[in-house]
Backbone bond lengths (Angstrom), bond angles and torsions (degrees), N, CA, C in turn:
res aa  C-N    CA-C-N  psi(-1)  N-CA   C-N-CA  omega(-1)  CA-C   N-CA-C  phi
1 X - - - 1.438 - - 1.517 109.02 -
2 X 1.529 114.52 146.28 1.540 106.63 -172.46 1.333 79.76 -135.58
3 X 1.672 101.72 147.18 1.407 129.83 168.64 1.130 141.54 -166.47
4 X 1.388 102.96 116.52 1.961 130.50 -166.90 1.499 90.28 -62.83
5 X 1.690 87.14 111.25 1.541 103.35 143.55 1.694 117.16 -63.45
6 X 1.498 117.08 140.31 1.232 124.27 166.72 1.632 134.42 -41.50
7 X 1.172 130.31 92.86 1.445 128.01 -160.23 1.815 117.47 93.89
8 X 1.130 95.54 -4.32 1.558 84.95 172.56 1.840 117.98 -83.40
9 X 1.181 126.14 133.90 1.365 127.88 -157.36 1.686 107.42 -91.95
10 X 1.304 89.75 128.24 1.778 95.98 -173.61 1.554 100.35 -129.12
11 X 1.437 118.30 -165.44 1.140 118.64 171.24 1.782 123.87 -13.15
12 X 0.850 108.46 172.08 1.533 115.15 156.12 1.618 113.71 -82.39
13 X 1.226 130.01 136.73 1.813 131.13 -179.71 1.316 99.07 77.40
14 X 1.618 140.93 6.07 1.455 129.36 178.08 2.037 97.16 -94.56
15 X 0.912 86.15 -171.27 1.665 104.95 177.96 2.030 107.08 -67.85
16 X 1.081 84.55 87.57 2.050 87.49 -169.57 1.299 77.39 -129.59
17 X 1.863 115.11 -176.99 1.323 147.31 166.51 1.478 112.71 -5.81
18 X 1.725 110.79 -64.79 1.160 128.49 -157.66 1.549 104.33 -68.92
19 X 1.303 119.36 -20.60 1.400 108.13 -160.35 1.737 115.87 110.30
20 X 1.530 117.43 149.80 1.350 119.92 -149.12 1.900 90.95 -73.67
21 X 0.944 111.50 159.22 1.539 129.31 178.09 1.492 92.27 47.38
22 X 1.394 150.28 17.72 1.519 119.73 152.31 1.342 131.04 -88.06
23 X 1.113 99.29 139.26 1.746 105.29 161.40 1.269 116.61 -26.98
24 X 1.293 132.06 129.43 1.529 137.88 138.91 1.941 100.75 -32.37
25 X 1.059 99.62 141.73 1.932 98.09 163.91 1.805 100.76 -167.36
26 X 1.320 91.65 144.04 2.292 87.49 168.02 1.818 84.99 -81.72
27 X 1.385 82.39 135.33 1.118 102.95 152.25 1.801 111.62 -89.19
28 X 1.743 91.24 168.89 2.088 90.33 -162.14 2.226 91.80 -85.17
29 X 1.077 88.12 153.42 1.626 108.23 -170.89 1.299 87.14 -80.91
30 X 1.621 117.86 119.17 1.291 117.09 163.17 1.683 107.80 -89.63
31 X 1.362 98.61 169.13 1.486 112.18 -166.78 1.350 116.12 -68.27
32 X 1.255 156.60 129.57 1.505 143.85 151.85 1.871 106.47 -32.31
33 X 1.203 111.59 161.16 1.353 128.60 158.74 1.645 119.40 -50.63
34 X 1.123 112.37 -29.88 1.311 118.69 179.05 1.380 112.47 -111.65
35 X 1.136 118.49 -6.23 1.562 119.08 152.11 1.640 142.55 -87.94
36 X 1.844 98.35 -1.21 1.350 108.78 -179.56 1.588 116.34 -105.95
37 X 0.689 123.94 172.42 1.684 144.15 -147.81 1.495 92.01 -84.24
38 X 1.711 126.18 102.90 1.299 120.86 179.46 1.316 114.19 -47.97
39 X 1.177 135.83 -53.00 1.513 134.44 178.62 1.856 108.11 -38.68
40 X 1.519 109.74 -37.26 1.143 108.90 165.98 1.962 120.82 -71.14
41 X 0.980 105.51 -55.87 1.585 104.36 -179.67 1.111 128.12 -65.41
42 X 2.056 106.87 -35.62 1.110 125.34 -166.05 1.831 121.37 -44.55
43 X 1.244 123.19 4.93 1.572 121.22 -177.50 1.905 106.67 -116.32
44 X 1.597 88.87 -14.14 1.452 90.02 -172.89 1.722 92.17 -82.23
45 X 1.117 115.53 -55.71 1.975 120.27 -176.88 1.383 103.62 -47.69
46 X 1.605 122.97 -41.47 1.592 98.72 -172.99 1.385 97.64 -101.48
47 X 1.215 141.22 38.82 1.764 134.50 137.34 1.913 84.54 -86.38
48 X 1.171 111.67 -83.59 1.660 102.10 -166.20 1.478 109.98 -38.16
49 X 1.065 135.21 14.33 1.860 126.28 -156.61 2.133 84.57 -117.11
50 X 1.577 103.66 -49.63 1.176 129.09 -145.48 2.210 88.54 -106.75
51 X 1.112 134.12 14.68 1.032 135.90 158.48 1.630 104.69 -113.29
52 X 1.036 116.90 -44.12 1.935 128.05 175.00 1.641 88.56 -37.55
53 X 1.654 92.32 -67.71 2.000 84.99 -175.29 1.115 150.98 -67.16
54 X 1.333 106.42 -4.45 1.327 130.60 171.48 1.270 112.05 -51.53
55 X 1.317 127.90 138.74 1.443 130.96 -165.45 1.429 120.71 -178.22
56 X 1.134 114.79 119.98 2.113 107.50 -173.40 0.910 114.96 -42.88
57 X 1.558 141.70 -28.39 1.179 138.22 -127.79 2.098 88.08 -119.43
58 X 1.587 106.64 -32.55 1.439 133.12 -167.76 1.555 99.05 -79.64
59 X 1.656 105.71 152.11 1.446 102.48 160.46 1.317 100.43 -129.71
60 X 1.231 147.42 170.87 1.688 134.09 -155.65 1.817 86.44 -161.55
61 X 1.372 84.06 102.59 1.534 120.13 178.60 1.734 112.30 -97.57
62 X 1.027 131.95 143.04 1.574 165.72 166.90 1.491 111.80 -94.62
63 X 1.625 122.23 106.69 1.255 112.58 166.31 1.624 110.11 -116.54
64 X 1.804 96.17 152.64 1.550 83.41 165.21 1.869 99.84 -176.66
65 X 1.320 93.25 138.32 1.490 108.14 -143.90 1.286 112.37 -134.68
66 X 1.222 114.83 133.22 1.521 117.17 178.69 1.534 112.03 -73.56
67 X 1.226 117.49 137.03 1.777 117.86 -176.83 1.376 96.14 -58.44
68 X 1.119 128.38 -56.02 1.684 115.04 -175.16 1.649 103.18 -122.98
69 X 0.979 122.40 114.03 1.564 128.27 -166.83 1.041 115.00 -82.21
70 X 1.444 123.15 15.04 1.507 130.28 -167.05 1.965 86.18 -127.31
71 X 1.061 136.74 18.60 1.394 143.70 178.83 1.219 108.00 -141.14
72 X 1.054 114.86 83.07 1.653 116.62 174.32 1.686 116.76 -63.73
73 X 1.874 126.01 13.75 1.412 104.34 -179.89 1.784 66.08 -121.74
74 X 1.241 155.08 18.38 1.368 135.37 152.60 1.634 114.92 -66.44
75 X 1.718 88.60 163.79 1.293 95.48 -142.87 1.599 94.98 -78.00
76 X 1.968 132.68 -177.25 0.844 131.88 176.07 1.433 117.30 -93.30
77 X 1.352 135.99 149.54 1.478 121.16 166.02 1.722 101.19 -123.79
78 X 1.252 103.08 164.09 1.796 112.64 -175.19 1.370 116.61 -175.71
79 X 1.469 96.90 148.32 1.402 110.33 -177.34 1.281 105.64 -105.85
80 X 1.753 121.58 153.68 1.656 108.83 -176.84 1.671 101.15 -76.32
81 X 0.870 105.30 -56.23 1.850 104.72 175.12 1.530 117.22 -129.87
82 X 1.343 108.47 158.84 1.303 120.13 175.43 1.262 116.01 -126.25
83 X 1.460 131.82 110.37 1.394 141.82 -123.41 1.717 82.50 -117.94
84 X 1.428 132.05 109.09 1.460 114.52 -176.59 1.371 93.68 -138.52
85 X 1.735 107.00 129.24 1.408 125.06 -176.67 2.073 103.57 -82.14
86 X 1.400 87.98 147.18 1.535 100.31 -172.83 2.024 106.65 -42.75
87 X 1.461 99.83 -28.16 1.967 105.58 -170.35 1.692 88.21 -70.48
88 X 1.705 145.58 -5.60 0.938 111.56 -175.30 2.075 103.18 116.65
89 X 1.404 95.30 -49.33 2.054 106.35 -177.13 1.659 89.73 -39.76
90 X 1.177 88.78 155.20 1.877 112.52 157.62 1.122 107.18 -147.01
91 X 1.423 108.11 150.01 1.693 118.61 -177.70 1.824 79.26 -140.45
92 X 2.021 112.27 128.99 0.741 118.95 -179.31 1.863 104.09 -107.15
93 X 1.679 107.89 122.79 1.429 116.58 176.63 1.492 117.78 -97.06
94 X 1.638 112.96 114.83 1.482 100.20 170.16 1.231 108.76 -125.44
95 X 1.342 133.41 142.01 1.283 147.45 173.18 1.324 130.10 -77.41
96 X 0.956 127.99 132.21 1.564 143.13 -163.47 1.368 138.63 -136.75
97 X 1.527 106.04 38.54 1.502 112.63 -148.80 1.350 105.09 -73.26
98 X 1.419 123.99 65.79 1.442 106.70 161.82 1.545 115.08 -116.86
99 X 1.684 129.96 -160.88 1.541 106.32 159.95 0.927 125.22 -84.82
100 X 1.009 136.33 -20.62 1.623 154.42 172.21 1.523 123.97 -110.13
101 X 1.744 107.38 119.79 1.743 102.93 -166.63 1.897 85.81 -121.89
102 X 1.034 114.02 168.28 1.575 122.34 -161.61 1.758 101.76 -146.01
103 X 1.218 94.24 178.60 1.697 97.74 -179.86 1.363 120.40 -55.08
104 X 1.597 110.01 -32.77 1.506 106.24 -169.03 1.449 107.95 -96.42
105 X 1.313 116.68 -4.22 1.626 103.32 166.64 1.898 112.76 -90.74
106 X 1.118 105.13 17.95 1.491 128.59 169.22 1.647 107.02 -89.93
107 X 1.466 104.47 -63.19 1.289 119.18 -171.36 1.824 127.82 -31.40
108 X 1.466 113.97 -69.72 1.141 124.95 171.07 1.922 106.71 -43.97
109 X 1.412 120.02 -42.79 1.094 82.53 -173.04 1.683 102.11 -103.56
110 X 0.988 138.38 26.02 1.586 152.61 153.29 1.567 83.02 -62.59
111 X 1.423 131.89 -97.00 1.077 123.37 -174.61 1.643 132.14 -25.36
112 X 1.055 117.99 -51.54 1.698 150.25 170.29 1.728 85.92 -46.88
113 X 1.218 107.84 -78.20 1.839 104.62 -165.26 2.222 107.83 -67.16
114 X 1.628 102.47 -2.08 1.844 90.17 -173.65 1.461 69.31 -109.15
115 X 0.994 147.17 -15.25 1.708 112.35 -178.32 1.449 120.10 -92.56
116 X 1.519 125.22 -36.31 1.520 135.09 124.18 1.220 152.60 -28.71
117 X 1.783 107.64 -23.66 1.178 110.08 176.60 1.775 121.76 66.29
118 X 1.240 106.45 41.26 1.575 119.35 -156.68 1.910 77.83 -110.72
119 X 1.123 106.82 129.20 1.367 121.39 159.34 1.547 130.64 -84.83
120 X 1.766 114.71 -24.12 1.796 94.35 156.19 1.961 91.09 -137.92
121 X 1.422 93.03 179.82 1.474 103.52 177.24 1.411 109.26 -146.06
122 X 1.361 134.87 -166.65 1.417 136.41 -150.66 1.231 96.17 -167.97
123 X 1.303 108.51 129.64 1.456 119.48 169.71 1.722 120.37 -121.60
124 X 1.386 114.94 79.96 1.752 99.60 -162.43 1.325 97.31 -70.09
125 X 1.649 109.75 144.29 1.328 110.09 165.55 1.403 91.66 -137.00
126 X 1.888 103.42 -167.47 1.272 122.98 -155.32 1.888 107.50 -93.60
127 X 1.481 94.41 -12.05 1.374 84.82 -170.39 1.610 96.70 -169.32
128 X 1.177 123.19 -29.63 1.437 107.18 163.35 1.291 153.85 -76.72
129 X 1.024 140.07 158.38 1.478 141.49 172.78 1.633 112.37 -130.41
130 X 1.437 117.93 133.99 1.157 122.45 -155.25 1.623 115.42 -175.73
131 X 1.254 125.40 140.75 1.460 118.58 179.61 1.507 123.75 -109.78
132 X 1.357 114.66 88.15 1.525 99.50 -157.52 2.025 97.42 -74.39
133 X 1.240 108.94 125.49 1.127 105.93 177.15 1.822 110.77 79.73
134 X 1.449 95.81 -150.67 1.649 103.75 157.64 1.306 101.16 -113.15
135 X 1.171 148.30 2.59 1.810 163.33 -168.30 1.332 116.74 -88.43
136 X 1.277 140.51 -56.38 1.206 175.79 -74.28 1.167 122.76 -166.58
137 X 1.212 139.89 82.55 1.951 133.44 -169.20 1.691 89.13 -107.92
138 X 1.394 116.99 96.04 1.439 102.29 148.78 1.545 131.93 -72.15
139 X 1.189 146.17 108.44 1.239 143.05 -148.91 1.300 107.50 -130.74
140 X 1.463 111.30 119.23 1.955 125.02 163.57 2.032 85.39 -40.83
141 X 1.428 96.45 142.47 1.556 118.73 159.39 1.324 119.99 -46.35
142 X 1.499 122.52 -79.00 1.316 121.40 158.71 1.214 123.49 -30.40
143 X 1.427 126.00 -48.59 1.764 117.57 177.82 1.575 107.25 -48.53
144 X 1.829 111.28 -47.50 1.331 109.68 -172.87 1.828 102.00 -75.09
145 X 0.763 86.62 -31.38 2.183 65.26 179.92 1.377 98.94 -62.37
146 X 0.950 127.30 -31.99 1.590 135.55 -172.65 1.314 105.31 -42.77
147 X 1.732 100.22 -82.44 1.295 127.45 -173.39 1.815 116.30 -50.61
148 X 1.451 98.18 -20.12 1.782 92.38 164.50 1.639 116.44 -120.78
């Protein structure tokens, strides 16, 4: 009597990896996280961005605001979270997972911290690091999972 242990690799089409009677085949190489199309990932990074911050002590706030609130067809502005310690502080987090972030994905929360009075802010992105100002931590993703 002969008998294949489970996972041991024989022929091609025998009881291997794939399962009993399948073909060997490559499967297609899916993309890394940092190789896929932010519009695609972009909801999965700010749950992981917005779980990092989570914290007893934290309450994890959502803003989003009409540029002039007295014009209801003006446009909206928003931060992905608003990280606010029990004393009252806020540190406003917005996410930016692309490779390249520019002045205006700075902007909204430049605004966010001069209308609040918030002394620094956070910008996760996909790959940069950068100091906008002395205010401003642009931060690669990974550094910030790091850092909490």
């Amino acid at each position: 009597m002969h008998m294949r242990i489970s996972g041991a690799r024989g022929a091609p089409g025998e009881d291997d990896a794939h399962g009993p009677g399948r073909p060997e085949r490559d499967l297609p190489r899916r993309p890394s996280l940092w190789e896929s199309p932010p519009d695609v990932v972009g909801p999965l990074v700010e749950t992981m961005v917005q779980a990092a911050i989570r914290d007893a002590n934290l309450a994890v706030h959502f803003y989003r605001e009409r540029v002039d609130p007295e014009d209801r067809r003006s446009p909206f502005e928003e931060v992905d979270f608003v990280a606010e310690r029990t004393d009252g502080e806020v540190l406003p987090v917005e996410v930016k997972f692309r490779r390249r972030v520019d002045d205006g994905d700075f902007a909204t929360v430049r605004r966010f911290m001069d209308k609040h009075r918030c002394r620094r802010g956070v910008l996760v992105t996909r790959e940069t690091c950068a100091l906008d100002g002395d205010r401003i931590l642009a931060v690669p993703l990974r550094d910030f999972l790091l850092a909490y």
